[in-house]
N, C-alpha and C positions, 0 to 999 in steps of 0.2 A: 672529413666531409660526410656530409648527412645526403643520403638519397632521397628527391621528394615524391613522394607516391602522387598522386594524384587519383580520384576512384574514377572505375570505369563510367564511361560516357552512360547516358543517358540512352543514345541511339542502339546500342548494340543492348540494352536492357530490356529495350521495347521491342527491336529485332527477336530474341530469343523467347519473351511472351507470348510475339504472334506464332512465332514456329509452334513453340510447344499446343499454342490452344488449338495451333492449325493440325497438327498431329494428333491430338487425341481428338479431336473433331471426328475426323476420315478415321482410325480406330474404331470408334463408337460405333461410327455410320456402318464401318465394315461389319461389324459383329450384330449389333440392336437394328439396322437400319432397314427399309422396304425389302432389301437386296442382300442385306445379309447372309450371314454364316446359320444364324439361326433359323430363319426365316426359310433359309431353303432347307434344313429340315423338315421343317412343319410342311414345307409344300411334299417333298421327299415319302412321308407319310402320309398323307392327304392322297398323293397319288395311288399309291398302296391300297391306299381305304376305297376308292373307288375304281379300281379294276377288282378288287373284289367283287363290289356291287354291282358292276357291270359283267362278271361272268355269273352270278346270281340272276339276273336279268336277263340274258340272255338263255341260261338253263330254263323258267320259266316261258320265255317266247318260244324253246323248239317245245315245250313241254304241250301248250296251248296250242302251237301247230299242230301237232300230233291229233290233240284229242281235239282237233277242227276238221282234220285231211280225214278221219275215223269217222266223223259224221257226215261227212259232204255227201254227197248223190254217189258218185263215182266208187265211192269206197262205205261202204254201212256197216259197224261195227252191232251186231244187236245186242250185244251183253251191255255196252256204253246206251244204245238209246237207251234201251232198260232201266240202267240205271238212273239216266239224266229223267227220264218220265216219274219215278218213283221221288227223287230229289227235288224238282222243280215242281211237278204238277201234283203230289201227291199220289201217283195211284199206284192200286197194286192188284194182285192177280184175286181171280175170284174165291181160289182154294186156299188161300193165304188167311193166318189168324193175325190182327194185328192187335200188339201189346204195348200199352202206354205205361 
């Protein structure tokens, strides 16, 4: 007696196609996709990079407060106006040589 094979169905050939492309679908998506593995690296970094920036920025703004609160009425720093008079308006003392 001969046993007859018969080949697998059609159905379960198309079954196992869609699994598989449905699986590395969602794979891909996992890794390359908006939401990704990779993706939140970059964000991961990106964050990094700008809390840097923003304590750069924020050193700057007490920096610039400082030398605001040093000129205000309340508080006169004379070595800063001094200075800011010589920088901004050009001038300087009378006993003074100046060299270009």
């Amino acid at each position: 007696m001969s046993i007859l094979r018969t080949p697998p169905a059609l159905g379960a050939l198309v079954f196992f196609a869609i699994t598989f492309s449905l699986g590395a679908y969602f794979t891909f998506a996992a890794v390359q996709g908006d939401f990704g593995v990779f993706r939140r690296a970059e964000i991961t970094v990106e964050s990094q990079h700008l809390a840097e920036e923003l304590r750069e920025v924020q050193a700057e703004v007490a920096r610039m407060e400082n030398l605001t609160t040093r000129l205000s009425d309340d508080y006169l720093d004379l070595d800063l106006l001094d200075q800011q008079a010589r920088d901004v308006l050009g001038l300087m003392r009378a006993d003074e040589i100046t060299v270009r």
